[in-house]
N, C-alpha and C positions, 0 to 999 in steps of 0.2 A: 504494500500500500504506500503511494506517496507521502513524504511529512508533510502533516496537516500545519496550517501557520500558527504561531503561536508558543507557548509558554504554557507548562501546569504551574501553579499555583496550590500547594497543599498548607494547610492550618496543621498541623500534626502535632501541637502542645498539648493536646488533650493521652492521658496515659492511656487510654482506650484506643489509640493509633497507632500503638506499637501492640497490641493482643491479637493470637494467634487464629486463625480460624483456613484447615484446611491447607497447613503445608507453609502458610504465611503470613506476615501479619498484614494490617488492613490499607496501611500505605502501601506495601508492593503491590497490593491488591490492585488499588487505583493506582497505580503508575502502571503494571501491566495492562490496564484496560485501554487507558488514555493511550501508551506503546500501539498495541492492536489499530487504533486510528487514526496512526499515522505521526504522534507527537512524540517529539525524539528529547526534547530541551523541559527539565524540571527542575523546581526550587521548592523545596522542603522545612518549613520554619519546626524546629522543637523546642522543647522546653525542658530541665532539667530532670523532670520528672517522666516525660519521654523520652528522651535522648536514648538509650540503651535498648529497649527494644522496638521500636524505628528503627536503628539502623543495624538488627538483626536483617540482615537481606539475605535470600537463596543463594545458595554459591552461582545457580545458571541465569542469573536472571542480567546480566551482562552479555554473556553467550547467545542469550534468544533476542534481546532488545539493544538497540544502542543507544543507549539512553545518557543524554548529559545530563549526571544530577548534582546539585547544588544542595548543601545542607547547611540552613541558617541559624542561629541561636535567635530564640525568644521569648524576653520573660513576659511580654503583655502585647496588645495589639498593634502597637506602633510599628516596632519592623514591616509589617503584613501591609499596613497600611498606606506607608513612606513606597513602601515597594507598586504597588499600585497605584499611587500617584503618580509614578515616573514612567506606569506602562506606555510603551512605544510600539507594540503590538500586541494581538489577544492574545487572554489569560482565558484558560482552563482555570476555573477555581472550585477546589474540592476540599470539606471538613473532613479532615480525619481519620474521624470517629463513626462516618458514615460507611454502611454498607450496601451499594447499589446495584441493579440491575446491568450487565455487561451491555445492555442498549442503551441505557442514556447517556452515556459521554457519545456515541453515536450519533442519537437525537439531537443534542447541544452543537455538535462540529458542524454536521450536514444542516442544520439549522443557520445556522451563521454568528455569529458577535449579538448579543441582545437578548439570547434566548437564559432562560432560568427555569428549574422545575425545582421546587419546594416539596415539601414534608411536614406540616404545622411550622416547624420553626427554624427547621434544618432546610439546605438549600444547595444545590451546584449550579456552575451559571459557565457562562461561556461570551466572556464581554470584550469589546474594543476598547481602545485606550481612552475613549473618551467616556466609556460605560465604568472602565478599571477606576477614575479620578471622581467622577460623581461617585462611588460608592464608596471611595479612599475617606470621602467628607462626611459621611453619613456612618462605616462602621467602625465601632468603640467597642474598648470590653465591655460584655456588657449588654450589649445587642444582640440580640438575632440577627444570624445574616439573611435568613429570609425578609424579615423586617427592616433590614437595614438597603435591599435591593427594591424594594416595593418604595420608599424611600427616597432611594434614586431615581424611581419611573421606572423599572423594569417588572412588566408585566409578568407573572410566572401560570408554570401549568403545573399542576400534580402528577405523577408519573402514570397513573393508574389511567389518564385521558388521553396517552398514548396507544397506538394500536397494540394490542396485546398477542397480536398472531406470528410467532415465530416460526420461519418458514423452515430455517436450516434444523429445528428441531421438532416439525412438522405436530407443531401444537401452540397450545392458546395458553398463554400465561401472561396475566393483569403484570406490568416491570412494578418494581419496589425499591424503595430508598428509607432505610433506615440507620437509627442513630445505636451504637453500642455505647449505653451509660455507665454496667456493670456487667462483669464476666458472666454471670448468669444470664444476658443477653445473647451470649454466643451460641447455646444450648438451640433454641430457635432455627438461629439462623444455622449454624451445622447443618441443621436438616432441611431447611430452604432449598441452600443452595446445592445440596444432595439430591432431593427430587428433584432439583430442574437440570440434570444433566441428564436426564433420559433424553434418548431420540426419541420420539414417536409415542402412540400408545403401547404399553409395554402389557406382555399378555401372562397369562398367570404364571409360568414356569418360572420368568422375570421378577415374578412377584411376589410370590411365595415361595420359589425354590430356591433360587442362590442368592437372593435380596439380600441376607447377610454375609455371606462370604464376599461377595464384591464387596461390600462398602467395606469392610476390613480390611482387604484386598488393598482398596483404593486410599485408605485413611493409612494404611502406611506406606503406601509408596510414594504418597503426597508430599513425605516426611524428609524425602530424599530429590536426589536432582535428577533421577534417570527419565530419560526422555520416553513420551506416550508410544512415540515412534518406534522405539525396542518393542511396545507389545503389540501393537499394532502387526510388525513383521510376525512374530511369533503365533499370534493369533491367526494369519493368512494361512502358516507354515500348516500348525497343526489340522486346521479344518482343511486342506489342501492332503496334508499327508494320510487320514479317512480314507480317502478315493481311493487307494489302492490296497488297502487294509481291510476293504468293504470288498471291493472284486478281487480278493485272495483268497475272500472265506474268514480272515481274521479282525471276524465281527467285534469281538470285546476291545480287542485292540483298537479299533474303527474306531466304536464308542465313546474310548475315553480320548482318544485325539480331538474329538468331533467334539466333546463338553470342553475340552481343556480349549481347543480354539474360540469358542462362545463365548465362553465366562472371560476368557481373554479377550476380549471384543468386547466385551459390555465394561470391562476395569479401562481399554486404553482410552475410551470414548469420557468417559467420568473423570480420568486421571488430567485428561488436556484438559478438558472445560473449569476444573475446581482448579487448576495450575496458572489456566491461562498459558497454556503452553499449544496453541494448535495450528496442527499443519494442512493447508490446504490438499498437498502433493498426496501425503501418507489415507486424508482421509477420502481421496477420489480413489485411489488403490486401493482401500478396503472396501469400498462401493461396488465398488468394477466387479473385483474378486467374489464378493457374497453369493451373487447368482448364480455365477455360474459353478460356484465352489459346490452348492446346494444341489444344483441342477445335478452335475457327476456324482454324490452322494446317489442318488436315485437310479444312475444307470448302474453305477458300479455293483450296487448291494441287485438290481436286476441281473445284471452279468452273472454274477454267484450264484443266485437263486434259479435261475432260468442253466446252470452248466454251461454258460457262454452261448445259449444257443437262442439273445433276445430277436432274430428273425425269422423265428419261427412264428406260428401261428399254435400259442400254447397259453392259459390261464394266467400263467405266472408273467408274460413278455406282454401282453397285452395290460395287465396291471401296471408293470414299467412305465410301457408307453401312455397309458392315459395317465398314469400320475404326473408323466414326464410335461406333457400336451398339458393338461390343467395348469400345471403348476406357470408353462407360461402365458398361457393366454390369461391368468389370474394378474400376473406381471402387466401383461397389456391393459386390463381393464382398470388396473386402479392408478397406471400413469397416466392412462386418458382420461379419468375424471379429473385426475390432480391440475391437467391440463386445461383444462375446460373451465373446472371450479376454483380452481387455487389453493383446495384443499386436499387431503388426505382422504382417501374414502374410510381410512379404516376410523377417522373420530371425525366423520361430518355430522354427527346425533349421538345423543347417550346410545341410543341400541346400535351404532359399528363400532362405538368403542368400547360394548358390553362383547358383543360377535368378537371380537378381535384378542380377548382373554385366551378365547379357546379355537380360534380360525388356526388351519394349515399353514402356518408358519416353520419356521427354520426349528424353533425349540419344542414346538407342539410335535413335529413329526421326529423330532431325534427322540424327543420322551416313548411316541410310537413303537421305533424301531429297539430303544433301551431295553422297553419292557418286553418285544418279541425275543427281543437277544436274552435276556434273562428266562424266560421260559422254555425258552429252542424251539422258538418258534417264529425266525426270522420271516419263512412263506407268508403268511398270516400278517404279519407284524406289515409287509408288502402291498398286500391287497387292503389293510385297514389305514393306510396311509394316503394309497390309490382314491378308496373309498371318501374318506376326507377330505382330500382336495380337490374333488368333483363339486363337492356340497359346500366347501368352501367358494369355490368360483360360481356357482350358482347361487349363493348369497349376493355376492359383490356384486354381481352381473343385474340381480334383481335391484337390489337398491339402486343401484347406475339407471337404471331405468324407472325407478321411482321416483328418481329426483329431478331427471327429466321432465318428467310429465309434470311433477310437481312445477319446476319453476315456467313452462310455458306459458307465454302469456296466454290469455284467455284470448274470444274472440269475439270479437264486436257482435252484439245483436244487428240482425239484419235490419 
């Protein structure tokens, strides 16, 4: 992303600026964010009572961003303030002690000089040098900076009247901006910012089956500087290495490659978004990969099942192939709705984000296969997978055309 113009701007005297949450404290936090869009130039005010953990920083957070940072002493508002009055371009200006949404320092840049979103009393803004000197006059210890911007004339928005639809994580979530008073505030937000690193609607096995091993997973490797991009690879490797473990015959083997690349795919996705560590490159290559990773999972375990012999005209290669068939034209139907609607078919209604717990998916159908593999009863485990992603794509197909019909306009009475 090109440098965005301008300067952050952080308060960080509050001892709440320097507490941990998720691998970092809440300044790198916002410096990372602000990094992501494009702003390379920061200046840092603490206070003696912050000073020490503030500039606890990640050992990789130089490595991923290049970030010119400034670390100022101060015991009260004046530094902050002198400093602002002398703005000669915009100031990103961010508390602290605040905990925000990874969109609104987005919303603030692409928005331009002038823009503010508030919180009762807490605030970030995004001002030109003549917006940085009316508020240089107006904030005091003492004040709210929201109060103290409203003040200036800078009209603000609440974050919550931002569009709440995030695309790259193909769901709806209201952004938030909060203030950490006391360590027992972090408790909250831990979990906040935990559930919104899911991609997508996440369906029961995600949710009840390894929901605690990831985040354990994820909350210590949060702790360290290894890059999302090691599991991401690994995660490729092992759902990749299945495919031949499945058309060998060595099901169990299959198996646990095929969990250990999942559950590694759901830690490196969580790992970059709580880090702020994320790579374009890595996450189009695990994109890419998924499908058709899935897809050879279905012939290979057919290949076994059928004695290599899937062109034949036999119960078992016929299952393959319609699981195979289903499985893509289910792909096609729900990127043409995506296309059409701009949403997700699988949570365009509470009932496809209820369907979507239990739809033919990647984890719904390894559970399938786990439990025929545990029985010895892989055949079966083949046809009941087959069976499922039929009924699964005749869902989606139906609502695709319900919602069609649904939003046609009507037609004029004659």
């Amino acid at each position: 992303m090109a440098a965005a113009r301008g300067t952050v701007y952080i308060d960080a005297r509050q001892p709440a600026a320097g507490w941990g949450l998720w691998g970092m404290n809440l300044v790198e936090r916002q410096l990372r964010q602000a990094a992501l869009q494009g702003l390379v130039r920061a200046r840092v005010w603490i206070s003696e009572g912050s000073r020490q953990e503030v500039l606890r920083l990640r050992g990789d957070l130089e490595r991923i961003f290049p970030l010119q940072l400034e670390v100022l002493p101060a015991a009260d508002q004046t530094p902050l303030s002198a400093a602002l009055a002398q703005a000669d371009a915009p100031v990103l200006l961010l508390q602290g002690d605040l905990v925000g949404d990874d969109r609104l320092i987005g919303h603030l840049i692409k928005s331009g000089p002038g823009t503010v979103l508030a919180e009762g009393e807490q605030a970030i803004a995004y001002l030109g040098p003549q917006h940085a000197r009316d508020l240089a006059s107006h904030w005091q210890d003492g004040v709210p900076l929201a109060t103290a911007l409203k003040a200036a004339g800078l009209p603000t928005r609440r974050p919550a009247e931002l569009d709440p639809y995030v695309p790259s994580l193909r769901l709806t979530m209201p952004p938030y901006l909060v203030q950490v008073r006391a360590r027992e505030d972090l408790r909250p937000l831990d979990r906040l910012l935990y559930h919104r690193t899911f991609k997508g609607v996440i369906d029961t096995i995600a949710r009840h089956g390894y929901y605690h091993l990831v985040r354990w997973l994820t909350r210590q490797l949060s702790r360290t500087s290894l890059s999302p991009n090691l599991f991401t690879a690994l995660s490729i490797l092992a759902i990749w290495a299945a495919v031949p473990c499945f058309a060998l015959g060595q099901l169990g083997l299959g198996v646990l490659c095929a969990w250990a690349g999942v559950i590694l795919d759901s830690v490196d996705g969580k790992l970059a978004r709580l880090t702020l560590h994320l790579s374009e490159a890595m996450g189009a290559l695990e994109h890419l990969s998924a499908m058709p990773g899935l897809g050879l999972w279905f012939v290979a375990l057919g290949w076994h099942c059928t004695g290599g012999e899937l062109l034949r005209e036999t119960p078992l290669a016929l299952a393959t192939w319609t699981l195979v068939g289903a499985f893509v034209l289910d792909k096609v139907v729900s990127a043409t709705f995506k296309k059409r609607h701009r949403r997700e078919i699988f949570d365009y209604r509470p009932l496809d984000a209820a369907f979507h717990l239990v739809a033919a998916r990647r984890n719904v159908s390894l559970l399938q296969l786990s439990a025929g593999v545990l029985l010895g009863e892989p055949h079966l485990a083949l046809v009941l997978m087959a069976a499922w992603m039929v009924f699964t794509l005749a869902f989606h197909a139906g609502r695709w055309l319900w919602v069609e019909v649904e939003q046609r306009p009507a037609t004029p009475n004659a």
